[in-house]
Each structure stands twice: as structure tokens, then as C-alpha cells.
N, C-alpha and C positions, 0 to 999 in steps of 0.2 A: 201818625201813620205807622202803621207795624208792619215790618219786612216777614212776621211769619203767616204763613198763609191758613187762613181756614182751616181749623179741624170739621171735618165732614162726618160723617155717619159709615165708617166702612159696611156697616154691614147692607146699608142698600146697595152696595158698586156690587154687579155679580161675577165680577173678577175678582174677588175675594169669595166669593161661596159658590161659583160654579165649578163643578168637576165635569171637565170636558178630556183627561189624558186618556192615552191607550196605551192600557197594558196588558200585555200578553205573558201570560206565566211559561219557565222552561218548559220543554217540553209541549206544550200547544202551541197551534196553529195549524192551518188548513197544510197537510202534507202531501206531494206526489213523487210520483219516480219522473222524473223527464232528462231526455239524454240522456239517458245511463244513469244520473244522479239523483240525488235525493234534496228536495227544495221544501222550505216549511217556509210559508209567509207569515212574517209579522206585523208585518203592517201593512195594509192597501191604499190604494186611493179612496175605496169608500170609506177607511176606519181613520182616513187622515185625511176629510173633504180635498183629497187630490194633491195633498203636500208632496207627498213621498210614496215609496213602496220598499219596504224592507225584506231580506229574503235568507233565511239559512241556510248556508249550501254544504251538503256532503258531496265532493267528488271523487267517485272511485280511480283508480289505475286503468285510464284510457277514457274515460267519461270529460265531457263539456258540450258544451251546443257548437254547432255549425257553425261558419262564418256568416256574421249579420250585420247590421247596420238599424238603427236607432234615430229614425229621421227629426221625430219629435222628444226627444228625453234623452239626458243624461245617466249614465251610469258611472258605479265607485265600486271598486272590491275591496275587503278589507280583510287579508288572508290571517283567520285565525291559525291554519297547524296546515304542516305539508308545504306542498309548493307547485307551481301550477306553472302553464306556457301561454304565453300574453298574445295574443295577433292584434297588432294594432297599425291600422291601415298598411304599410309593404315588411313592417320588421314584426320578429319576433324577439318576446327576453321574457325570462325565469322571475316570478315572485315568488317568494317565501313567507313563512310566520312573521308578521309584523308587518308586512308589508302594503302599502296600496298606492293606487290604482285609481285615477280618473281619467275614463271616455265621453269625450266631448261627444252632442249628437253628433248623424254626420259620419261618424268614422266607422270603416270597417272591423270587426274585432272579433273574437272569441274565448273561451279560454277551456284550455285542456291538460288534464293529470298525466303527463308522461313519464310519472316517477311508478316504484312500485307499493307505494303506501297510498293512505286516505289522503286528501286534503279539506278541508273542512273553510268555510268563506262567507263572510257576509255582504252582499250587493244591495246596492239602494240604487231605484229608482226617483226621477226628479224631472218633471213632476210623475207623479203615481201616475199606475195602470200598464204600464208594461209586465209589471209581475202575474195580471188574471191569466198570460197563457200557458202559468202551471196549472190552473184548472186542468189544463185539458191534457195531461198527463196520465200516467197509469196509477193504479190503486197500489201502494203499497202491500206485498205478500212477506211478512214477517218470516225470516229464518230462511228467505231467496234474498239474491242481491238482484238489483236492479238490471233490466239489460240496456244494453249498447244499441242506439238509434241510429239506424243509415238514415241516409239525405231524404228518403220515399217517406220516413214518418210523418215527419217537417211537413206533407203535402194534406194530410188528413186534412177536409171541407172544416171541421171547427176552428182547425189553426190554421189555415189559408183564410178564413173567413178573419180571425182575430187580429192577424197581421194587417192585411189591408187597412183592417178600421184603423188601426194604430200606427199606422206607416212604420213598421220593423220589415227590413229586405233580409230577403236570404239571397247571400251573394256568394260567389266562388272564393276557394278557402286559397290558393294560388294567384299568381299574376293573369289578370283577365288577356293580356297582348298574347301569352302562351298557348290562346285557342279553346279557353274554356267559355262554360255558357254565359250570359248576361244575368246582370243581377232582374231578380224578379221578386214578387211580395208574395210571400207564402204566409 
């Protein structure tokens, strides 16, 4: 009896000859302006049957999204350059180059450049599909910077329709006891 096992035929197992990775070269990926920022998706849920959703983020001096909430999915930042302000459920605090970032779902959060430089960030989603509502962002205009979204954007029927499917809340960016409005799915 021999303790080594079977030599097989690699070449029928198609986990040796299938190529299933996703790669995105610098530079590409689907890019939009949303909140002020500038977002290039890497990876989706359809190009990662739902694993993940990976996201380049440029944020300018006063750019991030609203305060939200992420019913179904996990989020990670992973600050490449700059430095950003965290809203994570009642506190806030400063990340930097190097730094990250996991939001449980569930929690309230945000993140915003109060510095006067770029900040530059990668976010993944888990599982994917939170990232499709850069779709619905503006079209890049090369040689403008991006602008600065109020609360009203957030309301457009494509991204009220987007959030619902995906249970992301837009919630008040303050303590709700201090008489602001209730959280609602935009």
C-alpha cells in the first residue's frame, strides 16, 4: 500500500486551465462624478458573480456622500493619500494615508474631505452591488471638477429606486433626538 496518492491528469481538472480572474487595467473602469467625487469601479458583482464590489475613490475638499446606512453589505475603506472624516454611528475621527476602515452593515456612516487637499481611497463592497449606484452619477466633464451634491440629489427616482432594491437608508448626518428627520430609503 503506498501512502502517495494518484498522479491524475492535471490537465483535465479545469482549475488548472480555466481563466476566470478580473482584471481591470489602470486607468479603466466605468467612471462617474457622484457627491462631488470622482468613483471608477473595479470590480462589480456581476464581474465577481456577487463576491465583492471594489471602487476608486478621488475626494475632493468638501466631497463624500451623505450619512447612510448599508442594511445588507459591508463596507472597508482603504485610504490611499489624504485624509478623510469618518461618521461612524454617534462619533466621528480622522483617517489618513495608510489607514482603514471596516463598517459593519447596520451602521450609520459617511465619509467626508475636510482637509484642503485630494484625498484619494479604495472601498469594497461585500457582498457586491452596492457600488451600481455610481451608475447613476454624472458624466465626467474633463478640465471641471466635479460639484458638490445637496441632500435633493440623493432624491432622483433612479437612486431612490436603486436604494430601496438594495436597502441603503439615507439617514440624518446629526443626532436624530435633536429633531431632525427620520431615516428613509432613498
Amino acid at each position: 500500500m503506498s501512502l502517495t496518492p494518484e498522479k491524475s491528469d492535471d490537465t483535465q481538472d479545469p482549475r488548472y486551465s480555466t481563466s476566470r480572474a478580473v482584471h481591470v487595467p489602470a486607468g479603466e473602469g466605468p467612471t462617474t462624478w457622484f457627491a462631488g467625487d470622482t468613483y471608477t469601479i473595479k470590480a462589480s458583482r456581476e464581474s465577481t458573480n456577487g463576491s465583492l464590489g471594489l471602487v476608486d475613490a478621488t475626494v475632493p475638499p468638501g466631497g463624500g456622500p451623505i450619512a447612510h446606512i448599508h442594511t445588507r453589505t459591508d463596507e472597508a475603506f482603504y485610504v490611499l493619500s489624504g485624509q478623510l472624516e469618518i461618521l461612524d454611528g454617534a462619533r466621528t475621527f480622522t483617517v489618513g494615508t495608510g489607514d482603514f476602515v471596516f463598517i459593519p452593515r447596520g451602521t450609520r456612516h459617511r465619509f467626508k474631505n475636510t482637509g484642503v487637499h485630494g484625498a484619494r481611497m479604495l472601498f469594497m463592497f461585500t457582498p457586491g452591488g452596492d457600488e451600481g449606484v455610481f451608475r447613476y452619477g454624472d458624466e465626467p466633464q474633463p478640465g471641471h471638477p466635479p460639484a458638490i451634491w445637496t441632500a435633493e440629489r440623493f432624491e432622483t427616482p433612479e437612486i431612490v429606486r436603486f436604494n430601496e432594491k438594495a436597502g441603503i437608508e439615507i439617514v440624518p448626518e446629526g443626532d436624530p433626538s435633536e429633531g431632525q428627520a427620520t431615516p428613509r430609503q432613498l
